[in-house]
C-alpha positions as CSV (number, residue, x, y, z in Angstrom):
1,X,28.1,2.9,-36.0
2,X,29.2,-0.1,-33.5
3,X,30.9,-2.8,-35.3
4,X,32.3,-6.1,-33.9
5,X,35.5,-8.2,-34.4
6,X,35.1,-9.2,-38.0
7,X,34.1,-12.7,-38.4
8,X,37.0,-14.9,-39.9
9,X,39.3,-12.7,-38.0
10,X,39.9,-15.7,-35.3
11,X,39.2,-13.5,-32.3
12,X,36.4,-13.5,-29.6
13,X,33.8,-11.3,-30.8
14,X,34.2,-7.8,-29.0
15,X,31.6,-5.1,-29.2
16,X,33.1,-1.7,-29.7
17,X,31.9,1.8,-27.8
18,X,29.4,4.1,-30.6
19,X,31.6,6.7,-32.1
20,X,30.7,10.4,-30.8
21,X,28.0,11.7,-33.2
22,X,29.2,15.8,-33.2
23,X,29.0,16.9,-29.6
24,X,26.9,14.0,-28.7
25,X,28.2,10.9,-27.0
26,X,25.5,8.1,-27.0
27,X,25.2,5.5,-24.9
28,X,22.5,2.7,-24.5
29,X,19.3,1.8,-27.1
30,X,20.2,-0.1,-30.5
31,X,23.8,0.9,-30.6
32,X,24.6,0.1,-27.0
33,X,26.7,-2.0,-25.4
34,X,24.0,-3.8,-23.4
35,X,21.8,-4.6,-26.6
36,X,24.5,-5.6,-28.9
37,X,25.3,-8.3,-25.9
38,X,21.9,-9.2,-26.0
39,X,22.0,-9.6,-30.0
40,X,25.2,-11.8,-29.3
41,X,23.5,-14.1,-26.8
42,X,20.2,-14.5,-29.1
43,X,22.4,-15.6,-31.9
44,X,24.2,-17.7,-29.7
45,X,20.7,-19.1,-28.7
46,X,20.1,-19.2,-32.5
47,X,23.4,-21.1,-33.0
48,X,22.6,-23.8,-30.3
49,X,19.4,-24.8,-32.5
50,X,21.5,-24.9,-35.5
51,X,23.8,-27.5,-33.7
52,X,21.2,-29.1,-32.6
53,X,19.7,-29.9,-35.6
54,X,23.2,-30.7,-37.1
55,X,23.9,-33.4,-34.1
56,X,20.2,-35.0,-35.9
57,X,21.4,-35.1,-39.6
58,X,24.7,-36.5,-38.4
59,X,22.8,-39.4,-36.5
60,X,20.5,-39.4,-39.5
61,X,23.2,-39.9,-42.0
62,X,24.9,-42.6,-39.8
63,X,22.0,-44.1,-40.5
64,X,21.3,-44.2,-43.9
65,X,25.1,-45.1,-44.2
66,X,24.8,-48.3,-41.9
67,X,21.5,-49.3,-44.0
68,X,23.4,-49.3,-46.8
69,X,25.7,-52.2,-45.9
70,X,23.3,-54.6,-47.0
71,X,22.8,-53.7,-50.3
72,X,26.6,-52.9,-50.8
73,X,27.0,-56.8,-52.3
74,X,24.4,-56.2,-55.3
75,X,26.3,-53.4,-57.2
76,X,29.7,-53.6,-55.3
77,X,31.6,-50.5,-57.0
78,X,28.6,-48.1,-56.8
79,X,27.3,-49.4,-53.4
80,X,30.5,-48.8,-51.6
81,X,31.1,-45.4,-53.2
82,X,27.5,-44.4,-52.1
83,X,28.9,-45.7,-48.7
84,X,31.4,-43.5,-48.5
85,X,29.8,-40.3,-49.9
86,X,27.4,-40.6,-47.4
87,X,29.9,-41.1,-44.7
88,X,31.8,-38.2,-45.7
89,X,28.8,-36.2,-46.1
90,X,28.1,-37.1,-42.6
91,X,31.6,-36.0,-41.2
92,X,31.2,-32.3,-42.9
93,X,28.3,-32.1,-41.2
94,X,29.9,-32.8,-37.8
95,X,32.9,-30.5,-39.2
96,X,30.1,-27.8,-39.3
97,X,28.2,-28.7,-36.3
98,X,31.6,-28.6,-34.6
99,X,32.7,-24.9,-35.8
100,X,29.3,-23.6,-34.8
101,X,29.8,-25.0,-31.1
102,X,32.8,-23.1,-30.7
103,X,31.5,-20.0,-32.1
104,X,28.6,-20.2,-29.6
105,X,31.3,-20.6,-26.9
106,X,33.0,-17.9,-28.1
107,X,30.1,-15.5,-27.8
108,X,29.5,-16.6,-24.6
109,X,32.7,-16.1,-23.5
110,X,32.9,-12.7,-24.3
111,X,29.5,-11.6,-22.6
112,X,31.0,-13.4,-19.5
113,X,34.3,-11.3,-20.0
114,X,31.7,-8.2,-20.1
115,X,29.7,-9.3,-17.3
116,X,33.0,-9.7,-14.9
117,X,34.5,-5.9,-16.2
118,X,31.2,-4.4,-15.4
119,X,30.6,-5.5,-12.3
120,X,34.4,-5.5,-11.5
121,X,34.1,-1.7,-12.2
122,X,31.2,-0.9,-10.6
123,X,32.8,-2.3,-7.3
124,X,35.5,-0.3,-7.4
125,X,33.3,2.8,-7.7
126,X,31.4,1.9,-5.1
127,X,33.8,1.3,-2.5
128,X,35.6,4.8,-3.8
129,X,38.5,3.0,-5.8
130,X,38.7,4.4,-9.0
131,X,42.2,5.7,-11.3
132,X,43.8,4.3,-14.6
133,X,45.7,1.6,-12.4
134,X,42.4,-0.5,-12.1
135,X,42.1,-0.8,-15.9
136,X,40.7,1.5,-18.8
137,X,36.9,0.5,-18.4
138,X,36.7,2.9,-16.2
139,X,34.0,5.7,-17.8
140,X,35.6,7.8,-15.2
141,X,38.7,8.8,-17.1
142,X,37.3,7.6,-20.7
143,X,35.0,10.9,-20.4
144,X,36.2,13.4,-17.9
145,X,34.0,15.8,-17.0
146,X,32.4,17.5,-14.2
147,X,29.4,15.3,-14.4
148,X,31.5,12.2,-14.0
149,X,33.5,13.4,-11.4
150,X,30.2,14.5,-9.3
151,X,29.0,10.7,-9.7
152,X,32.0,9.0,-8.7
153,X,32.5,11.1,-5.9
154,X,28.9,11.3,-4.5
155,X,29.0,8.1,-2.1
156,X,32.3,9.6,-0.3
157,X,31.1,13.5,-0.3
158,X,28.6,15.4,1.1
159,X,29.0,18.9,-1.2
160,X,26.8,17.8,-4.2
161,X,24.2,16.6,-3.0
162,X,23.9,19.6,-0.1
163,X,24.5,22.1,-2.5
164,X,21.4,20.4,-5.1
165,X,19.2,20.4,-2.1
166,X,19.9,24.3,-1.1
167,X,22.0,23.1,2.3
168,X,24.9,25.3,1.8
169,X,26.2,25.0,5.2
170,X,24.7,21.5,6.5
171,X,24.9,20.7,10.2
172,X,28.1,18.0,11.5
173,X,25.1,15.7,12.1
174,X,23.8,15.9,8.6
175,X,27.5,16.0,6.8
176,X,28.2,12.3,8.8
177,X,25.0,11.2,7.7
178,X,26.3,12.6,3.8
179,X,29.2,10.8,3.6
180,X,28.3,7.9,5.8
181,X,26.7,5.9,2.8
182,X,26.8,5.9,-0.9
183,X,22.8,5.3,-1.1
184,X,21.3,9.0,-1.9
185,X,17.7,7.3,-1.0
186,X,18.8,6.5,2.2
187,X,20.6,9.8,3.0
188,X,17.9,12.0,2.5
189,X,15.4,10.0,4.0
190,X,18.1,10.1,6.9
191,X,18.3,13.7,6.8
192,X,14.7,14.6,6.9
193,X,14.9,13.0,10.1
194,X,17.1,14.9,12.0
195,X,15.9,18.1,14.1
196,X,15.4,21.3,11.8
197,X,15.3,19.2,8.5
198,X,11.5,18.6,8.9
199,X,10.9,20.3,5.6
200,X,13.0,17.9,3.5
201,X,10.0,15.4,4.2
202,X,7.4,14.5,1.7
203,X,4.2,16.6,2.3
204,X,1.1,16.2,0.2
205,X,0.6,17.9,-2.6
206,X,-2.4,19.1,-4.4
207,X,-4.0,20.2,-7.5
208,X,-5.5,23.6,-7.1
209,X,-6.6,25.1,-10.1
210,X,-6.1,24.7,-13.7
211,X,-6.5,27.1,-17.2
212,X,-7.4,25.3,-21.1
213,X,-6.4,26.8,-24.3
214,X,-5.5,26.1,-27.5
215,X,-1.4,26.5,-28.5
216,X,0.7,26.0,-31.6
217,X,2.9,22.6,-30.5
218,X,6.6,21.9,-31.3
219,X,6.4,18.1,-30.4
220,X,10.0,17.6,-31.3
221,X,12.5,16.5,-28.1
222,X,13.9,20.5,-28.4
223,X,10.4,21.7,-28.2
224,X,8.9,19.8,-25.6
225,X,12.1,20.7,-23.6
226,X,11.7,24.6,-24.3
227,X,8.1,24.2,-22.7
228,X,9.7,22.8,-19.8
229,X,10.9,26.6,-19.5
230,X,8.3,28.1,-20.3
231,X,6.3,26.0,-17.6
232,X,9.3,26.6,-14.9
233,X,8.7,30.5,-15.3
234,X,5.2,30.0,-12.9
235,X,5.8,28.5,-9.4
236,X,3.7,25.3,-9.0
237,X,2.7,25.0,-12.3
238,X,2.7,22.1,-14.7
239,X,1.1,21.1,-18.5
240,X,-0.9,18.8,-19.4
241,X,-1.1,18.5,-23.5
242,X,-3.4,16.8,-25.5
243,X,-1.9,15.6,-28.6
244,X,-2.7,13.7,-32.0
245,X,-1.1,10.5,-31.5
246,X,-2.5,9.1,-34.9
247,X,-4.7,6.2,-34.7
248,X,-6.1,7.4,-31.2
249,X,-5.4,10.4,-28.9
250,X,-2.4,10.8,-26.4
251,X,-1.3,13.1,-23.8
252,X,2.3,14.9,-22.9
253,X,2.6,15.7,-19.3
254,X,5.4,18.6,-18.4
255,X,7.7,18.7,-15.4
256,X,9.3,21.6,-14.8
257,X,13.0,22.2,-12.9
258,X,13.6,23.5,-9.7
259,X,12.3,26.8,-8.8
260,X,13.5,29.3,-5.8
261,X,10.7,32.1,-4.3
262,X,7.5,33.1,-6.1
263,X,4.8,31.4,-3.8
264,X,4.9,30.9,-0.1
265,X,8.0,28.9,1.7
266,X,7.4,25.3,1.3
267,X,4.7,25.1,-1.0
268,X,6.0,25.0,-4.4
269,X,6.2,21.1,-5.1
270,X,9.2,22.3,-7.2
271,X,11.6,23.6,-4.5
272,X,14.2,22.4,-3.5
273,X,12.6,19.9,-1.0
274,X,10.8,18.3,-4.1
275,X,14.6,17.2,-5.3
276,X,14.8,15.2,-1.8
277,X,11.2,14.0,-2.5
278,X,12.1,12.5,-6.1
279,X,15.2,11.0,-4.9
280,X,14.5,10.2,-1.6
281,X,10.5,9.4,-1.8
282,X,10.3,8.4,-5.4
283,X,8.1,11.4,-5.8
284,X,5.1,9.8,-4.1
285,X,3.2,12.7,-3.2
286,X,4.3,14.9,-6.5
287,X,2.9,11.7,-8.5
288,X,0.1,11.7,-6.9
289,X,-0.9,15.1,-7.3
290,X,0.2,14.2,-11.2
291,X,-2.5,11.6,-12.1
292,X,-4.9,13.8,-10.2
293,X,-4.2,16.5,-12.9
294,X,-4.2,13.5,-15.7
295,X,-7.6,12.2,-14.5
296,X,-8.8,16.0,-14.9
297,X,-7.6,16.2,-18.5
298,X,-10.2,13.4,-19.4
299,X,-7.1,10.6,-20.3
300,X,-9.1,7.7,-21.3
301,X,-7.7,3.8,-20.7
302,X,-5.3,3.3,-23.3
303,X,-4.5,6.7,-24.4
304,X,-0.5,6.4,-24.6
305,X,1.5,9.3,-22.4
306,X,5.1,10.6,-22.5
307,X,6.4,12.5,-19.7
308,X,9.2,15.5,-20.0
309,X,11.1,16.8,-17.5
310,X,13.8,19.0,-17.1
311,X,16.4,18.6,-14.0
312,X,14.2,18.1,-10.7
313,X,10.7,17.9,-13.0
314,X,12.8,14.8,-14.7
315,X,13.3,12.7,-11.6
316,X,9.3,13.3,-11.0
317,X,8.9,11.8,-14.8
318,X,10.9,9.0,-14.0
319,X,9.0,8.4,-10.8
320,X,6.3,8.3,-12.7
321,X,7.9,5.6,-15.1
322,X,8.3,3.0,-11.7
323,X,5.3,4.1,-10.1
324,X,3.1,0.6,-10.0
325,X,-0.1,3.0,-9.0
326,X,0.6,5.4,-12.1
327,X,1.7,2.6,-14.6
328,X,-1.7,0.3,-13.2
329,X,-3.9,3.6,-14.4
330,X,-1.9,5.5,-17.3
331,X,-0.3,3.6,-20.0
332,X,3.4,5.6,-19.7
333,X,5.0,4.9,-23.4
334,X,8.3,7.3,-23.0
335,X,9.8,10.0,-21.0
336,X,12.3,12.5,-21.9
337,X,15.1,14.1,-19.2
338,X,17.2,16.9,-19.2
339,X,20.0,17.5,-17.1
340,X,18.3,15.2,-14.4
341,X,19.8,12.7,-11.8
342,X,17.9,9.8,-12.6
343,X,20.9,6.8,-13.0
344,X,19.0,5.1,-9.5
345,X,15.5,5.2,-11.2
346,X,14.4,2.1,-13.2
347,X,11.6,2.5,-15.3
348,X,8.8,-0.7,-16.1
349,X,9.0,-2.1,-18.9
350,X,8.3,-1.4,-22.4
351,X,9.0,2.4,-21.8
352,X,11.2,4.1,-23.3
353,X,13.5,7.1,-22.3
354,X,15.9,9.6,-23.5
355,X,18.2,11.5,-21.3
356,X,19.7,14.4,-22.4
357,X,23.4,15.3,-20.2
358,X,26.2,17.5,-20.8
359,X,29.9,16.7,-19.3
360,X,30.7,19.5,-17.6
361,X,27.0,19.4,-15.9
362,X,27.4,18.3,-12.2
363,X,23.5,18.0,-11.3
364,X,22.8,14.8,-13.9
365,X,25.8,12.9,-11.5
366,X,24.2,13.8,-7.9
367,X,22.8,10.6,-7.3
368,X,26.0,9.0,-8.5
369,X,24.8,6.3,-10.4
370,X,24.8,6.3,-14.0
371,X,22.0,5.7,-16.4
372,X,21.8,1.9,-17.1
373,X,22.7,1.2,-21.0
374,X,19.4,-0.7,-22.4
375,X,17.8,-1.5,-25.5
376,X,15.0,1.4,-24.4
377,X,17.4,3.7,-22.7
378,X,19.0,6.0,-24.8
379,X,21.9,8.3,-22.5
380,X,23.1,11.0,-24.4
381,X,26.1,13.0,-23.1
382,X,26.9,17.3,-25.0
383,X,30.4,17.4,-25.3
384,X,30.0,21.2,-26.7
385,X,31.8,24.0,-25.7
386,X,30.6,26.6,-22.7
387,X,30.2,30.3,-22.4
388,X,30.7,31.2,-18.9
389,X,27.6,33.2,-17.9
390,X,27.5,36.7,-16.2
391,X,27.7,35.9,-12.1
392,X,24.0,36.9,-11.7
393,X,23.2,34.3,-14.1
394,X,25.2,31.5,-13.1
395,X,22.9,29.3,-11.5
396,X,23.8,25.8,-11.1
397,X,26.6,26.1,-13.8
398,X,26.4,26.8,-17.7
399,X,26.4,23.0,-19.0
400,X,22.9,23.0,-16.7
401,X,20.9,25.8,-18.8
402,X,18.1,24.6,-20.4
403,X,19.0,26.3,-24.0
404,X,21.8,24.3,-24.1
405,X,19.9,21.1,-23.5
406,X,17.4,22.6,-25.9
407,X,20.0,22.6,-28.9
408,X,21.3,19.2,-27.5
409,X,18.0,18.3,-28.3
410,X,17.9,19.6,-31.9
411,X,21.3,17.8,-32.6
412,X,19.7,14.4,-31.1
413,X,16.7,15.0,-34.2
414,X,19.2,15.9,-36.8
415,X,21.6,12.8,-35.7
416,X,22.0,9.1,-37.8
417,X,22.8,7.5,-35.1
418,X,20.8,4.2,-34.9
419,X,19.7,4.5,-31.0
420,X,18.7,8.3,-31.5
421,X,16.8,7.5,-34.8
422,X,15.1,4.8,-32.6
423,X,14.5,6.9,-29.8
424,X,13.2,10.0,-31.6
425,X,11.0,7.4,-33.6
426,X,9.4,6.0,-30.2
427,X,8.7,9.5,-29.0
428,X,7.1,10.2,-32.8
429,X,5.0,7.3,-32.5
430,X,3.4,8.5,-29.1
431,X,2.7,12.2,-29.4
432,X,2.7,12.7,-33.4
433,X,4.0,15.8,-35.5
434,X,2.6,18.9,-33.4
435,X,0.4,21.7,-34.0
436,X,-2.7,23.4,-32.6
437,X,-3.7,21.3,-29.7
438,X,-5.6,21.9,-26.3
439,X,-2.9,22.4,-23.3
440,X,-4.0,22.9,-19.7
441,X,-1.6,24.2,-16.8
442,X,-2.4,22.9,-13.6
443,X,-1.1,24.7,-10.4
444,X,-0.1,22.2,-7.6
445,X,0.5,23.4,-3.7
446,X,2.5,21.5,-1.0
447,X,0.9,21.6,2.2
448,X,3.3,24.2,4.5
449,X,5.5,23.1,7.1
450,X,3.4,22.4,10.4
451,X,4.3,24.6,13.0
452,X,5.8,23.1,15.5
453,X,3.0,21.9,18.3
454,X,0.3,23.4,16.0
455,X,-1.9,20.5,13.7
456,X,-3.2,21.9,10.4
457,X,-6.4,21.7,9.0
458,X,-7.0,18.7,6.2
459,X,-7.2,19.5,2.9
460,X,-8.4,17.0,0.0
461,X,-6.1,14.4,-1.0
462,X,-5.0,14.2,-4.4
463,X,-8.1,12.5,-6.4
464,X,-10.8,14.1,-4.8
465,X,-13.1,16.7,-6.1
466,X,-11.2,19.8,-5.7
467,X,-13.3,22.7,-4.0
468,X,-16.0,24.8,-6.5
469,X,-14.2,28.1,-6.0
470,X,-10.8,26.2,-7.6
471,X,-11.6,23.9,-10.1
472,X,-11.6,25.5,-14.0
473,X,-9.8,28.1,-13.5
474,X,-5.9,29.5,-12.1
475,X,-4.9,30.0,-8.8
476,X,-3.8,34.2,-8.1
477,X,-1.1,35.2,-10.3
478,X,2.2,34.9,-9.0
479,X,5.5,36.9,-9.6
480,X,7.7,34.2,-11.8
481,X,10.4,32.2,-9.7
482,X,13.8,31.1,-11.7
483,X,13.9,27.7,-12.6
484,X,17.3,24.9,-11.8
């Protein structure tokens, strides 16, 4: 639990950092920094009423004092000690009115002194200054980890965020654009436009076939996330639910991570070119090809939606949770991450989000920024202990698998912690308490790479009827790609 300076104490109220919770470290919702500042300012606000309406009675008993003079001759004794009761009546009043201003103060004070450290700190970071020198609110070196490092580092170095996108030996060019600029948008956008990075560009994507049966649904944060896996193990592929959301129906759309072979180059959505299209693009043609496969599912005007997503599929979800054409259509209630780079990505308002991360997890820092701490954004970093992997099975690192994000997950259901209880409780409210529901996979395509001096045929855009020999049934059956 947080706790504050106790009042009395005499001290500027200062919020404290939440305690770690087992091998979670939470940051953001109820317990956060952010929304305890925001408690202190309302009650501030509330305080400045009180003082208000203090300043009033004073004035009032002034008042009633002064009207009293001429009636103090009739019963001299009594009429001069109601004179001064009600004068000294008055005075405690101010003496209260008085203490509450410099409490207000006080609070403000202290949410200035925040506002100055934060953005003090963030500077440094920024411009690459960073060490135990420039003061200890550094998150840096409060939790060390490879995921920190990666996020403080990312706007000097180019090795993260080549590595993410499958560029293990990048041109000069494209290592000067890396470490030119700190803004991950703008170097991948930048990147995609030099020669022999065409494929790094946003290409459209489309729905082309889908398959509807009934499953047995584990609705809880752990489940969902396992189905992210099971979803990753097709190329393409992503899962629409239909779910019980009590008084009306609601929908859970799947995202899966990256995945590597199984289809055609260039036309898995999920590739690694569809990590440069959620961070550089904000998943424009991904999302698309998303409300398409909604709109399918029969999602009715306000039906309530959370999106999951693990690694790449959870910068898609968050797309999806700033996108003004997806939010104007679907009514987007929460969206859950794991191991996803999604600190840059500010969702509209009202929803809420859940971000699963584990220390010594590199791919949650590659767009160096970290998640914002809000009332409705719940960060929560695994502090548990690794097994290192057999070398075939490596992958992107151990703290990345998604069965350690999986029993992060179980931890987060299990935990007291007041922004986990509230978090969990959002995502209960939307999708309800599982079981045998409809789920539908849709399989999306990327148009392939043009060749060079050669246009391509059309296809259908994303919202059009998709062709008679697709619709209702899945695409050819594919050998199963590994997912990131």
């Amino acid at each position: 639990m947080t706790e504050l300076t106790p009042s009395g104490s005499g001290e500027v109220p200062r919020p404290s950092p939440p305690a770690p919770d087992g091998i979670l470290q939470i940051r953001g919702g109820l317990g956060g920094l952010s929304f305890q500042f925001e408690e202190l300012l309302a009650g501030a606000a509330a305080l400045d009423v009180t003082v208000h309406r203090l300043y009033a009675l004073e004035a009032e008993a002034d008042a009633v004092r002064r009207a009293l003079f001429d009636y103090q001759s009739d019963a001299y004794n009594s009429g001069s000690g109601a004179i001064i009761a009600v004068g000294e009546a008055g005075r405690a009043v101010g003496r209260v009115r008085a203490e509450l201003e410099h409490i207000a103060g006080q609070v403000r004070a202290s949410h200035r002194e925040y506002e100055f450290t934060e953005a003090r700190n963030a500077l440094l970071l920024r411009i690459g200054i960073s060490g135990p020198e420039f003061g200890a609110g550094l998150r840096l070196f409060e939790l060390p980890g490879v995921r920190d490092q990666v996020e403080g580092q990312t706007a000097a170095a180019a090795g993260s965020l080549a590595l993410l996108l499958g560029l293990t030996r990048p041109a000069d060019a494209a290592a000067a654009a890396l470490t030119g600029s700190g803004d991950v948008r703008r170097t991948i956008r930048d990147l995609a436009a030099m020669p022999g990075m065409s494929h790094l560009a946003p290409r459209p994507v489309r729905v082309t076939g889908s398959d509807t049966a009934l499953a047995d649904v584990d609705l809880t944060p752990a489940g969902l996330l396992r189905r992210a896996g099971a979803v990753g193990r097709n190329s393409g592929d992503i899962e629409v639910i239909s779910v019980d959301g009590g008084a009306q129906r609601a929908w859970v759309v799947i995202l899966p991570g990256t995945q590597l072979g199984g289809l055609p180059p260039g036309t898995n959505p999920f590739d690694a070119a569809g990590i440069a299209e959620g961070l550089g693009y904000d998943s424009g043609e991904t999302g698309a090809a998303v409300r398409q496969a909604l709109r399918e599912s029969g999602v009715r005007a306000g039906e309530q939606i959370a999106a999951v997503g693990y690694s790449q599929g959870g910068i898609h979800a968050m797309n999806l949770a700033r996108d003004k054409a997806f939010l104007a259509e679907f009514d987007l209630k929460y969206v859950l991450t794991a191991g996803s780079p999604v600190g840059g990505i500010t969702p509209g308002p009202g929803i809420a989000s859940l971000h699963l991360e584990h220390e010594h997890d590199w791919v949650p820092g590659a767009d160096g920024r970290p998640n914002a701490d809000t009332r409705d954004r719940v960060t929560v970093t695994l502090t548990n202990e690794l097994v290192l992997p057999p070398p075939q099975e490596l992958g992107l690192g151990p703290g990345h698998r998604l069965e350690n994000y999986a029993a992060g997950a179980e931890a987060v259901a299990a935990s007291g912690d007041p922004s986990l209880r509230a978090s969990t409780a959002a995502l209960g409210a939307v999708v309800g308490t599982g079981g045998t529901t409809a789920v539908t996979r849709f399989s999306l395509r990327r148009d392939p790479v043009p060749a060079q001096g050669v246009p391509t045929a059309p296809g259908p855009r994303p919202g059009s009827p998709l062709p008679a020999s697709s619709a209702g049934h899945r695409a050819a059956v594919r050998p199963p790609a590994r997912p990131g």
